[in-house]
N, C-alpha and C positions, 0 to 999 in steps of 0.2 A: 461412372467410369473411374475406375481406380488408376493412380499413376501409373506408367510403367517400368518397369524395370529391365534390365539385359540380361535376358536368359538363355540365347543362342548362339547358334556360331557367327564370328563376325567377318567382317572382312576389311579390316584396321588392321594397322603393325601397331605390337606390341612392347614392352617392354620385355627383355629377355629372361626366360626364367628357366629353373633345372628342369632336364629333362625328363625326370620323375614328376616332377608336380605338373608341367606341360601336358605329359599322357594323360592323369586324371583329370587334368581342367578340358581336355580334348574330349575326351571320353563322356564326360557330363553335357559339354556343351551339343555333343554331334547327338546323342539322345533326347535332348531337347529340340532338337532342331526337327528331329524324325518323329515325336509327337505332333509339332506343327504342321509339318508334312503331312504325317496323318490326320491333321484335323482337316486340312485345307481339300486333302483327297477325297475324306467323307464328303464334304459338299460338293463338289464335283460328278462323282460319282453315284451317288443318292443310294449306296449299297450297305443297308442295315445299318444306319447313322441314325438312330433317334434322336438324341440330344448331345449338338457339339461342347457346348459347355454348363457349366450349371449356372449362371445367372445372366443374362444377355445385360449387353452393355446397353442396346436398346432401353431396358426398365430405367434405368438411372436416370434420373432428370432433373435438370435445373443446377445442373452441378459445375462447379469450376475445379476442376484440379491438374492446373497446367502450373508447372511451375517455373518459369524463363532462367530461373536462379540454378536451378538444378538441368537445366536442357542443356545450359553454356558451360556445367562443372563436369556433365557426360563425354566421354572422349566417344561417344558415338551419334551415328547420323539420328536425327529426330524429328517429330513432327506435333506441332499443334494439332488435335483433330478435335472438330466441331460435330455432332451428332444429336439427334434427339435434343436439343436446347445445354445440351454439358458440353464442355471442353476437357482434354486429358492428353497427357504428353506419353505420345507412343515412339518406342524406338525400332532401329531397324534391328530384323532378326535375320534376314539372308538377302541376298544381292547375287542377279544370274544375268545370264545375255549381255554378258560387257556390261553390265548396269542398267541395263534396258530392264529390269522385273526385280520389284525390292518390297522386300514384304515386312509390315512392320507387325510389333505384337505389344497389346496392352499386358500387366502383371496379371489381368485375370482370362490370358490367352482368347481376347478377341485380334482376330487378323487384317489387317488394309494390305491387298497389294497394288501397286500403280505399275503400271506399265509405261514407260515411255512420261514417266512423270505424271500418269492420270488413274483416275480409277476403274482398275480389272477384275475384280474381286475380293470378298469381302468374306470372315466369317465369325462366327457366334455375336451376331448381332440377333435383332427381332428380325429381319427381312433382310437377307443377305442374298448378294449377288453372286452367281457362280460364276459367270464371265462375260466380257465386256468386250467386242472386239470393234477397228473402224478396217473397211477398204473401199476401193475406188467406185464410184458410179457403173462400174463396165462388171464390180468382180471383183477386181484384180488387186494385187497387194497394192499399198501405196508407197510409193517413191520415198516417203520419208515420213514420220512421223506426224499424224493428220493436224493433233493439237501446234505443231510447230511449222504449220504449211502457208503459204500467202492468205490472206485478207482476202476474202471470196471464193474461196475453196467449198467445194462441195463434196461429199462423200459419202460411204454409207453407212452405219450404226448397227450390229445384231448383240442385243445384250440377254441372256438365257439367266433365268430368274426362279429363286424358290420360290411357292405358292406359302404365303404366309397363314394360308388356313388348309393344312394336310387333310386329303380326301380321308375319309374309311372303308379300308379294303375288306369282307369277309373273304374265310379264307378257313379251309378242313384244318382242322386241329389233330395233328397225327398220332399226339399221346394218350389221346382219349375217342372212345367209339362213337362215333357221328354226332361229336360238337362241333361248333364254329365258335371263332373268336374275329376278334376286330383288330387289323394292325393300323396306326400311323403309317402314312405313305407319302411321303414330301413328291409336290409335286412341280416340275421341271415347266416353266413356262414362257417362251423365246418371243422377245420387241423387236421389231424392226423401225429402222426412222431413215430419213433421207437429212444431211445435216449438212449446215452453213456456218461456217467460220465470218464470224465480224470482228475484229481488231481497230483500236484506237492507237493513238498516239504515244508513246511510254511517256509514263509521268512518276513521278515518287511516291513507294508505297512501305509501310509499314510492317515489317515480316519481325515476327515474334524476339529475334536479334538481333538484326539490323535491318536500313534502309535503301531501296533500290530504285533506279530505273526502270519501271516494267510498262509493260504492253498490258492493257484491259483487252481481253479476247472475248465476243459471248458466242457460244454454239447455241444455234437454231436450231432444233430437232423438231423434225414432221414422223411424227408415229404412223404406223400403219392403222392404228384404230382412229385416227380423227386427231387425234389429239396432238399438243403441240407443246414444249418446254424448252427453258431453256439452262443450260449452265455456263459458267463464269471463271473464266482464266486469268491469272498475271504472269507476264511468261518475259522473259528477254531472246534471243536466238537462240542461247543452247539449253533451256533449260522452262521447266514450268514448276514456278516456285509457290504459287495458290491458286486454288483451283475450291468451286463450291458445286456442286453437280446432284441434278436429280436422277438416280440411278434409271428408272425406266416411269414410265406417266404411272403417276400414284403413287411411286416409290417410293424411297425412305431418302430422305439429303443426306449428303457425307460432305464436308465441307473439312479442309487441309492448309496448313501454312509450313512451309518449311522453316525449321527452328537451325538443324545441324544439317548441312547438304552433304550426300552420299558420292 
């Protein structure tokens, strides 16, 4: 994983500057902001998206390139993220829903977005997540955010996942008279889990820039295939500041600390 850098639009106050260099920093930044969009919509979507980027950050391994020195010299929000055995400082690239949905972006346009401080999806990684949602045992939306909910909370899990080994579709070939060809076909694959919130006591814990008070939280997750995981929160009341989580049984860990809070 390569450092990151701030390629998008933000949502910091700035320092004021002319109104001429303003439109062209606007203009570049909202363009970049509308590739990530489109990156993030390819996955979603699964419509003629062969490859969201060219080298996955998944490959990189065994690497450290966080740098705490440069996370605290950035005047924007940041994140430690853990992956594949590498670390790499990603910054936030857009901020929606009152700050409920913040998507960060490495310099080689891989995407983390959290939801509600946790992981919603994910892209150009090896096995990326298209989306992540929780609500109540009954249905129904939850009262408030599940990772932030009392100590024995129960609730429910649906997380819609790419198939990290693309079927082979045949498929007429219209430019030429009765051949077939083979396309790549990402395939769309939905977890369900039933999940239990445990919380401990807050104790002081070690976030890439400073020290806090937090609550150990693990979510119990019961898969619908049998299977069973769990992930791992530090949270205080308003806020979840590290989080280590197995996206779905078998899936890939994405593990976060908050360096710069949004």
């Amino acid at each position: 994983m390569k450092t990151a850098r701030a390629t998008q639009r933000f949502t910091f106050s700035s320092p004021a500057r002319g109104t001429a260099a303003t439109s062209v920093v606007s203009r570049a930044l909202r363009s970049r902001s509308l590739a990530a969009f489109g990156t993030l919509a390819c996955l979603v979507s699964l419509s003629g998206c062969a490859q969201i980027v060219s080298s996955s950050l998944g490959d990189v391994m065994g690497k450290d390139e966080f740098d705490a020195t440069r996370a605290s010299e950035l005047p924007y929000a940041s994140l430690k993220l853990k992956h594949a055995n590498s670390t790499a400082l990603v910054v936030l690239a857009t901020l929606e829903g009152n700050g409920r949905i913040a998507r960060f972006e490495s310099r080689d346009r891989g995407i983390l977005e959290l939801r509600d401080g946790v992981l919603s999806a994910t892209s150009g990684f090896a096995r990326d997540v298209a989306d992540r949602r929780e609500q109540s045992t009954t249905g129904r939306a939850l009262a408030r955010p599940a990772w932030l909910m009392a100590s024995g909370t129960t609730y429910q899990v649906s997380v819609s996942a790419l198939s990290p080994y693309p079927r082979r579709l045949e498929r007429q070939d219209a430019a030429s008279t009765g051949s077939q060809r083979q396309d790549d076909v990402a395939v769309m694959q939905v977890h369900e889990a039933t999940a239990r919130l445990e919380c401990e006591t807050a104790a002081p814990y070690s976030l890439p820039l400073a020290e806090l008070p937090l609550q150990h939280c693990r979510e119990i997750l019961s898969w619908d295939d049998g299977s069973t995981t769990r992930n791992d929160l530090w949270r205080d009341e308003n806020r979840v500041w590290a989080a280590d989580m197995t996206a779905w049984p078998d899936g890939p860990r994405f593990g976060w600390e908050v360096a710069k809070a949004w």
